[in-house]
Jmol script that loads the backbone (N, CA, C; Angstrom):
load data "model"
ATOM      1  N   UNK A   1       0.833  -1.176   0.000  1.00  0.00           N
ATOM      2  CA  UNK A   1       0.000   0.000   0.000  1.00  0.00           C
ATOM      3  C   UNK A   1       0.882   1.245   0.000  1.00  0.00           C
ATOM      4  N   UNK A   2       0.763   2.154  -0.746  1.00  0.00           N
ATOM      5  CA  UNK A   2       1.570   3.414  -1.294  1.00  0.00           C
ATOM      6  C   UNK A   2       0.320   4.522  -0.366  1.00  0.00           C
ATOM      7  N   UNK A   3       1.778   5.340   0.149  1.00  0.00           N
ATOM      8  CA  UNK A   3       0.853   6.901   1.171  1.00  0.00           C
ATOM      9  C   UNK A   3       0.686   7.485   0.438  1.00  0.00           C
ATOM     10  N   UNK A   4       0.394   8.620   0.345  1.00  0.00           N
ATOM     11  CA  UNK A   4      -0.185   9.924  -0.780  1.00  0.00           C
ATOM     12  C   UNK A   4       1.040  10.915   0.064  1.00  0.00           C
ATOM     13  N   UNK A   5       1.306  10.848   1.327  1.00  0.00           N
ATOM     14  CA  UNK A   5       2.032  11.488   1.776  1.00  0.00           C
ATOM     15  C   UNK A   5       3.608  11.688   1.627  1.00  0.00           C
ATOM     16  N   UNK A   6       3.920  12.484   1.154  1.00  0.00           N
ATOM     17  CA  UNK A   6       5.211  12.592   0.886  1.00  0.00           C
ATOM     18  C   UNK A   6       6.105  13.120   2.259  1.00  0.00           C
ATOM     19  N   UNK A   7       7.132  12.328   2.452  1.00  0.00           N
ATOM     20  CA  UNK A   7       8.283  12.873   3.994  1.00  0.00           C
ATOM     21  C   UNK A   7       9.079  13.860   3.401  1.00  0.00           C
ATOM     22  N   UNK A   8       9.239  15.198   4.317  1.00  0.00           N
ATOM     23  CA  UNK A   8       9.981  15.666   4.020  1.00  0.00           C
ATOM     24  C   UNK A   8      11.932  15.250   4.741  1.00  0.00           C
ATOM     25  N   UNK A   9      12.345  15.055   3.646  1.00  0.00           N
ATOM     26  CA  UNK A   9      13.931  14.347   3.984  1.00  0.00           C
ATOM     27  C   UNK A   9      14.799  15.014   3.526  1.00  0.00           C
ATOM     28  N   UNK A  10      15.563  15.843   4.701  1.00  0.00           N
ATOM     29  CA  UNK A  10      16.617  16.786   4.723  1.00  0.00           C
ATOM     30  C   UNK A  10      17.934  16.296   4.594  1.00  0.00           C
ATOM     31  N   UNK A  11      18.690  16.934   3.637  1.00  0.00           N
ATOM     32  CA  UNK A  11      19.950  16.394   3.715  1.00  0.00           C
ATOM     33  C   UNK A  11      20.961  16.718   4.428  1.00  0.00           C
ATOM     34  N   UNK A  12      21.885  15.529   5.424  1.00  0.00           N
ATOM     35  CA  UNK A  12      22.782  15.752   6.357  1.00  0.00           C
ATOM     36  C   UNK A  12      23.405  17.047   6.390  1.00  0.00           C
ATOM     37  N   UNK A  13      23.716  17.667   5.419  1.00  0.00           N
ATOM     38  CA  UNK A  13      24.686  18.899   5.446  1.00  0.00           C
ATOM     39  C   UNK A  13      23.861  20.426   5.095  1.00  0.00           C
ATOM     40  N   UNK A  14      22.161  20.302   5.026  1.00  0.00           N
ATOM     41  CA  UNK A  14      21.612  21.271   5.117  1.00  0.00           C
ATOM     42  C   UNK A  14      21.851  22.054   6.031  1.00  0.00           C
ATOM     43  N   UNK A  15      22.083  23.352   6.317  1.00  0.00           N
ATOM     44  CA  UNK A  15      21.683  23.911   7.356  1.00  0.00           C
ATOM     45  C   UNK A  15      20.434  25.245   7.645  1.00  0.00           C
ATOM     46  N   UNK A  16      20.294  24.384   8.819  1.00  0.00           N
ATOM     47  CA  UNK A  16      18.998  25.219   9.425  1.00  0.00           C
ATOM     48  C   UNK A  16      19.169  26.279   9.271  1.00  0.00           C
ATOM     49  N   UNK A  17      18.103  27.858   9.064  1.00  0.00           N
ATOM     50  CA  UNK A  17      18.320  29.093  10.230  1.00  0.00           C
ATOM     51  C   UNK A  17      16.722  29.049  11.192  1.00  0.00           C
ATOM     52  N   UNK A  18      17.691  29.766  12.515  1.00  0.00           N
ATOM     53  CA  UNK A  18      17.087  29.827  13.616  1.00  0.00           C
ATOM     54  C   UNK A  18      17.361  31.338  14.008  1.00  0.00           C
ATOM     55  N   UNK A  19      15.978  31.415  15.335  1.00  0.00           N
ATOM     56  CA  UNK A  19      15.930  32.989  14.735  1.00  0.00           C
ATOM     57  C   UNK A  19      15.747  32.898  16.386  1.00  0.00           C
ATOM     58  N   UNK A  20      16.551  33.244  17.720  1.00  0.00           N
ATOM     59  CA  UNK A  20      16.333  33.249  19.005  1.00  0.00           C
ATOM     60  C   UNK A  20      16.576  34.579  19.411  1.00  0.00           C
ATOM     61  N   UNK A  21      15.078  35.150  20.691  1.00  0.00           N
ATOM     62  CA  UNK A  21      14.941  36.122  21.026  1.00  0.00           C
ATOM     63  C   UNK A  21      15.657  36.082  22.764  1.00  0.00           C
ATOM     64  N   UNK A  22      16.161  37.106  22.462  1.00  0.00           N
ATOM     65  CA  UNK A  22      16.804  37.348  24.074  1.00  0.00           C
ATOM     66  C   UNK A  22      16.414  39.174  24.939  1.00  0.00           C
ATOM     67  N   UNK A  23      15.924  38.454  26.280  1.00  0.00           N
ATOM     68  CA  UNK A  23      15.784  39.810  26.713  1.00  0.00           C
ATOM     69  C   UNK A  23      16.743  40.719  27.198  1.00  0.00           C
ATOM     70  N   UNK A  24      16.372  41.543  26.205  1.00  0.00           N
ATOM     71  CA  UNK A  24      17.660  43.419  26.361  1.00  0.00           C
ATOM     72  C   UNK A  24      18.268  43.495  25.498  1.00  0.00           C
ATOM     73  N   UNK A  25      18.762  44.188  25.121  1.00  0.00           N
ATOM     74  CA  UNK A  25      19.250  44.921  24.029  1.00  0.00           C
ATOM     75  C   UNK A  25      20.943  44.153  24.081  1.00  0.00           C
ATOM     76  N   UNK A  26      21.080  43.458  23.211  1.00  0.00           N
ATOM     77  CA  UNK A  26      22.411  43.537  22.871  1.00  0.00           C
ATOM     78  C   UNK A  26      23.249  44.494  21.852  1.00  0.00           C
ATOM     79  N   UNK A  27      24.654  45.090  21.700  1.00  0.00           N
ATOM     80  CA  UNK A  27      24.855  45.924  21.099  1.00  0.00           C
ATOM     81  C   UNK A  27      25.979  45.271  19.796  1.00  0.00           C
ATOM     82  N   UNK A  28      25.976  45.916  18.749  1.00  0.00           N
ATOM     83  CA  UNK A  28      26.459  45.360  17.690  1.00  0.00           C
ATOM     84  C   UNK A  28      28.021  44.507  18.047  1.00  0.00           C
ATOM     85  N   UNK A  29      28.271  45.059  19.235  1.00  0.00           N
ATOM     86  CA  UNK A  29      30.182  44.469  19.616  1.00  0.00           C
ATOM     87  C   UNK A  29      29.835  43.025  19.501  1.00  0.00           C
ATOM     88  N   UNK A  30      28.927  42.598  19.895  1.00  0.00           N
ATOM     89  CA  UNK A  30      28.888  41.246  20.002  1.00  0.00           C
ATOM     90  C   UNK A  30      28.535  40.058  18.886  1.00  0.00           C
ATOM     91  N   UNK A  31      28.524  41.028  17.537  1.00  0.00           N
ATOM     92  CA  UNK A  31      28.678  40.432  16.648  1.00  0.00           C
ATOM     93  C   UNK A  31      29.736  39.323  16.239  1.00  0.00           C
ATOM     94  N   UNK A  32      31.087  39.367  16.434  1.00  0.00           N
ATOM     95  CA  UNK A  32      32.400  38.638  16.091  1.00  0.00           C
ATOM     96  C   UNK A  32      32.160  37.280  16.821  1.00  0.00           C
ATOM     97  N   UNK A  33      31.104  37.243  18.605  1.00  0.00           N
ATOM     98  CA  UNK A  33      31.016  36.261  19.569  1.00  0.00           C
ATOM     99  C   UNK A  33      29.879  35.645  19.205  1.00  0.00           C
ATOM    100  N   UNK A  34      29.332  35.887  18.263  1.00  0.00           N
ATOM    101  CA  UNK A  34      28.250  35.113  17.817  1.00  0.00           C
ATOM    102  C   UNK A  34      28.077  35.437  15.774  1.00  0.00           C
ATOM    103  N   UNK A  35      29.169  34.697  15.703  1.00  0.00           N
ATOM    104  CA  UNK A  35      29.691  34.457  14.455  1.00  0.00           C
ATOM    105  C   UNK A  35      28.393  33.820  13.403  1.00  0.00           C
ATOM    106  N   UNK A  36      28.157  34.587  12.446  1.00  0.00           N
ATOM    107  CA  UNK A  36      27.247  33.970  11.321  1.00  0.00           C
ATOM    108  C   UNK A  36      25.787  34.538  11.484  1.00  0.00           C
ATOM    109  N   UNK A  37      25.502  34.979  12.800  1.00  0.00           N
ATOM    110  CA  UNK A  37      24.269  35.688  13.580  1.00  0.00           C
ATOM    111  C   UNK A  37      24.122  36.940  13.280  1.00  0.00           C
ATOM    112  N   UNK A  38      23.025  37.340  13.108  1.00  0.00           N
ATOM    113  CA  UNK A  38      22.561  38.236  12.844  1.00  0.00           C
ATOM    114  C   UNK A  38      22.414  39.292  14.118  1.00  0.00           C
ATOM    115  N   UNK A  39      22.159  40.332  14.705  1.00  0.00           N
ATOM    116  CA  UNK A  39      22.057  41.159  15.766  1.00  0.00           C
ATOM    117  C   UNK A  39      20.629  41.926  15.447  1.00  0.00           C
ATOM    118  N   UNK A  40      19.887  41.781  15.601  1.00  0.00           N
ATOM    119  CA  UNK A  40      18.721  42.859  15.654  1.00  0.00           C
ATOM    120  C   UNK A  40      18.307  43.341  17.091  1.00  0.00           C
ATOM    121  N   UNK A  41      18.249  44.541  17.253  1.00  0.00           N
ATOM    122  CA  UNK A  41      17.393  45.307  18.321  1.00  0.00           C
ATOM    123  C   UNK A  41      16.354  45.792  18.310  1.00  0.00           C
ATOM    124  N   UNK A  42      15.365  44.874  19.321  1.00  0.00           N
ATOM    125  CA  UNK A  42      13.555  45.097  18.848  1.00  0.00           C
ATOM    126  C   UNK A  42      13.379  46.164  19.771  1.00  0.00           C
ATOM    127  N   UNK A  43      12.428  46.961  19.468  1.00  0.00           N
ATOM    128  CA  UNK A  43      11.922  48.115  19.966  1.00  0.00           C
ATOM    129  C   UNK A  43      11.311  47.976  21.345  1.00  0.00           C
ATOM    130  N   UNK A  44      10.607  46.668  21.570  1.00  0.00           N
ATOM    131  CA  UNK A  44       9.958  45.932  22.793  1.00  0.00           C
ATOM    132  C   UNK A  44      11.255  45.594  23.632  1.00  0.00           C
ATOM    133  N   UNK A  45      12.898  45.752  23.697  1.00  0.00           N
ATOM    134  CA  UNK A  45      13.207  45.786  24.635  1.00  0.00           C
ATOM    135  C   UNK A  45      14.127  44.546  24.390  1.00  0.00           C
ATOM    136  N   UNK A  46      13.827  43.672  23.480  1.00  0.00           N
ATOM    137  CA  UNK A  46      14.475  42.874  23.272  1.00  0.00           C
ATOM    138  C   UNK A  46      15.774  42.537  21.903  1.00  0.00           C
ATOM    139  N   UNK A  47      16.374  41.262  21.825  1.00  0.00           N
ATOM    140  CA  UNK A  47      17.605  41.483  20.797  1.00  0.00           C
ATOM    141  C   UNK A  47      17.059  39.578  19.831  1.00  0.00           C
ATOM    142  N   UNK A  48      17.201  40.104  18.910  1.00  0.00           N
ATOM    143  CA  UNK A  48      16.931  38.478  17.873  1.00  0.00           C
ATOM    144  C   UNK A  48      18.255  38.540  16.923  1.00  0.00           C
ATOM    145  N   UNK A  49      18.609  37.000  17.447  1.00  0.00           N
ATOM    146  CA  UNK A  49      19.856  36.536  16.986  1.00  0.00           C
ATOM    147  C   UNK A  49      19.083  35.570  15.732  1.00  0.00           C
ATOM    148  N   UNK A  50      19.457  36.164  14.214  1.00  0.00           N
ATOM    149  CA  UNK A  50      19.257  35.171  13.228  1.00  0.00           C
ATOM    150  C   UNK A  50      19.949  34.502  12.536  1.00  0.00           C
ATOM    151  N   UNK A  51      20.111  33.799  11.938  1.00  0.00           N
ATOM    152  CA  UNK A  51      21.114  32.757  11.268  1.00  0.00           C
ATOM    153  C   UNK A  51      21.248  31.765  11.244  1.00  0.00           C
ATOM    154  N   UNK A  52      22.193  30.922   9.746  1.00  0.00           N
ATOM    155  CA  UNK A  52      22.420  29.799  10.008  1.00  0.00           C
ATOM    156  C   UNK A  52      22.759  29.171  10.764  1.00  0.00           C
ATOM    157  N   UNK A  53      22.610  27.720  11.442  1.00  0.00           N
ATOM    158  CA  UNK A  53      23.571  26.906  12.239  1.00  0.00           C
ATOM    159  C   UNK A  53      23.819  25.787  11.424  1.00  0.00           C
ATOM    160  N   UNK A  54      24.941  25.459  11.645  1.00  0.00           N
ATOM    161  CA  UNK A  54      25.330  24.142  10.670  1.00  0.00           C
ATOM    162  C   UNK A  54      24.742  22.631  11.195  1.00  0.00           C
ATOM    163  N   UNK A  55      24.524  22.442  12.452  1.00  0.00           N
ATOM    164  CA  UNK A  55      23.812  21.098  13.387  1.00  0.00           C
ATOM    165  C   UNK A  55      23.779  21.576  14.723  1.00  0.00           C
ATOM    166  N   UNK A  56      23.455  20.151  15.556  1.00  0.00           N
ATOM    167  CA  UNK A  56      23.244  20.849  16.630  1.00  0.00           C
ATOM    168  C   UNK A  56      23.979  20.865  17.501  1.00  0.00           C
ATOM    169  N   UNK A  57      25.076  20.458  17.816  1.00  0.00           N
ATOM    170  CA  UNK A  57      26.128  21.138  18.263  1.00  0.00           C
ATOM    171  C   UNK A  57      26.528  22.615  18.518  1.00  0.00           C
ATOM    172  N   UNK A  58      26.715  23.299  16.714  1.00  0.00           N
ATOM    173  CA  UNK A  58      26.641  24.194  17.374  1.00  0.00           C
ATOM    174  C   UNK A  58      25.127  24.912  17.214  1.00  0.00           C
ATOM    175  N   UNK A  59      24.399  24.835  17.647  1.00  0.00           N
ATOM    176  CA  UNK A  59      23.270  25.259  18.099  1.00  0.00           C
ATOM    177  C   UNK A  59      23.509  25.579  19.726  1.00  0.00           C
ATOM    178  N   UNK A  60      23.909  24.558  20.116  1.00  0.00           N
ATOM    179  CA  UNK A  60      23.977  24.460  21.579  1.00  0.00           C
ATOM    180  C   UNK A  60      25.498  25.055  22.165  1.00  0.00           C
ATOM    181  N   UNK A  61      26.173  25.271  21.201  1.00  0.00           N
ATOM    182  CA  UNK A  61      27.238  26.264  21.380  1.00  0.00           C
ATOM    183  C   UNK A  61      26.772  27.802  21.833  1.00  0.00           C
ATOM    184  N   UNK A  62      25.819  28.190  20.773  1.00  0.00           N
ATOM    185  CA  UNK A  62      25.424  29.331  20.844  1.00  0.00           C
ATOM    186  C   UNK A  62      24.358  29.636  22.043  1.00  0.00           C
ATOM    187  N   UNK A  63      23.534  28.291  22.852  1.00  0.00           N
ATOM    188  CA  UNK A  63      22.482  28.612  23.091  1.00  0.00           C
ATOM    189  C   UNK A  63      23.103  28.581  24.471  1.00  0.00           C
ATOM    190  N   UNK A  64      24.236  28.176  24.810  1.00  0.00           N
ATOM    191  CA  UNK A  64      25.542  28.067  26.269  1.00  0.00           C
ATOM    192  C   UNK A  64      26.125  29.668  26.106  1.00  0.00           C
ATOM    193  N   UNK A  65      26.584  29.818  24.807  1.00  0.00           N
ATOM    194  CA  UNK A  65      27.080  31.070  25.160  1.00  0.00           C
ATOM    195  C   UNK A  65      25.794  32.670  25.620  1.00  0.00           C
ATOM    196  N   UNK A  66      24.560  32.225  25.312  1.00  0.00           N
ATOM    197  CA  UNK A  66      23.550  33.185  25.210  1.00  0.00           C
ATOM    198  C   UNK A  66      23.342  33.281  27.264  1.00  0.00           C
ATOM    199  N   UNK A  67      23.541  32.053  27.754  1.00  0.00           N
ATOM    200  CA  UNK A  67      23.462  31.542  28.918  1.00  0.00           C
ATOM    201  C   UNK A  67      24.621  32.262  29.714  1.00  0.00           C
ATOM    202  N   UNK A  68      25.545  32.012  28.769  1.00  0.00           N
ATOM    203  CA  UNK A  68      26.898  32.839  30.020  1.00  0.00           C
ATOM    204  C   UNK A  68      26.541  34.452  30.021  1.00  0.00           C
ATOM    205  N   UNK A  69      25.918  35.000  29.369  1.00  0.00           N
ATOM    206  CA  UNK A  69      25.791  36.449  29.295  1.00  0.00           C
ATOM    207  C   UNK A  69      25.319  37.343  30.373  1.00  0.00           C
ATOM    208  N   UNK A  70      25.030  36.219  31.424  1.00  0.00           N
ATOM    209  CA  UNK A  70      24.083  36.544  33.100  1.00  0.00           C
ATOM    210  C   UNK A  70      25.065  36.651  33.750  1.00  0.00           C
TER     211      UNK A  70
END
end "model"
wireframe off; spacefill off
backbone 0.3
color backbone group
């Protein structure tokens, strides 16, 4: 029996973008420490980091370093 449904199947070396909001304003210096990311400053007070990640590794690179910033 054949699905009608088609899987979507990503290839190993695609990479994601992810788009994570953090509260307060970060300022452009911190561009070089969060390499490939985007810097936006929202008007509501907050900062959105966009960009590729290559897996999840570093995903979780970035999401440790967002953590040390306290």
């Amino acid at each position: 029996m054949m699905s009608d449904e088609q899987k979507s199947v990503r290839a190993p070396d695609q990479v994601k973008t992810f788009q994570i909001r953090i509260q307060g304003h970060l300022s452009q210096q911190w561009t070089d420490w969060f390499a490939g990311l985007t810097i936006t400053v929202e008007e509501d007070g907050n900062t959105l980091l966009s960009g590729p990640v290559v897996d999840q590794s570093a995903l979780h690179g970035i999401l440790k370093k967002i953590r040390n910033l306290t």
